[in-house]
N, C-alpha and C positions, 0 to 999 in steps of 0.2 A: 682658205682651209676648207676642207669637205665638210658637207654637214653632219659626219658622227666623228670628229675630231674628239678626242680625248686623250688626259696623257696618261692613264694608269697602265700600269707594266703588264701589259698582258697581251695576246695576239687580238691586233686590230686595234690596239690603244698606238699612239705616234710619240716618238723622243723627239721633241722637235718636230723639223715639219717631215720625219722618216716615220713610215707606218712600220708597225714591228708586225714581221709577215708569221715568224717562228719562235720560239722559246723552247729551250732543253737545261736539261741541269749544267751541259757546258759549252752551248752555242746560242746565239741569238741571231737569225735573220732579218735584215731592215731595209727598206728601199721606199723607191719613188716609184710612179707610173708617171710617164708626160706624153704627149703625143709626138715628142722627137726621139723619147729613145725613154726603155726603163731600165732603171739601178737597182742593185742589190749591195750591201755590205752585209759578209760574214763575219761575224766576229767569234773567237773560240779560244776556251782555253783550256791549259790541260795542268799536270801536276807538276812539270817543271819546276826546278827552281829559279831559273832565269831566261825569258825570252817564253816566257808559259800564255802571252796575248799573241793571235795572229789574228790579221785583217785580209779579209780575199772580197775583191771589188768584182763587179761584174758588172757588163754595161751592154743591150741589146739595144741597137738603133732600131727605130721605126720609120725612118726616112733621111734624106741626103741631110739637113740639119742637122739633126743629130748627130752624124759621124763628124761634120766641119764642128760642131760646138764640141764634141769631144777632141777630135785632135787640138784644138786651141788651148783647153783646159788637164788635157794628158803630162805636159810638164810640169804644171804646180800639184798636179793630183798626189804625188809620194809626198811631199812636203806637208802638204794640210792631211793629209790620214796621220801621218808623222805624229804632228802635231794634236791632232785631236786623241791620238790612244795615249801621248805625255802629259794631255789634261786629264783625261780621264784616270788614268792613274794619281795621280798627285790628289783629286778630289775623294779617293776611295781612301786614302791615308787617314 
């Protein structure tokens, strides 16, 4: 973990080991830096009444790793985002 880790909800606090880059009343930006490639997850939501969470992933390689550790992990990628906006709903209930 970097030396100003911390988890409180604010920009530059981490969920996890995701730095929270942005916060708005109805977006939150999160991601990683690595030296094979940095992530971003958007998450946003709006007044809908169903399907009102979207997740927009974003991935900028920094080197030939990166793109090979991406394509290997591009198939289970829908699944686990799936997954993690199902937990996080169910935990907001």
């Amino acid at each position: 973990m970097p030396g100003n880790y911390h988890e409180k909800f604010e920009v530059d606090g981490y969920i996890g080991f995701f730095k929270i880059f942005s916060i708005s009343e109805t977006e939150i930006i999160l991601g990683a830096n690595d030296k094979h490639l940095d992530f971003r997850a958007i998450i946003t939501k709006d007044k809908a009444l169903v399907y009102n969470i979207k997740v927009i992933t974003l991935v900028s390689y920094n080197n030939t790793f990166g793109k090979i550790y991406m394509t290997i992990i591009k198939p289970f990628h829908r699944i686990v985002v799936k997954s993690l906006v199902k937990n996080a709903y169910k935990n907001c209930k």
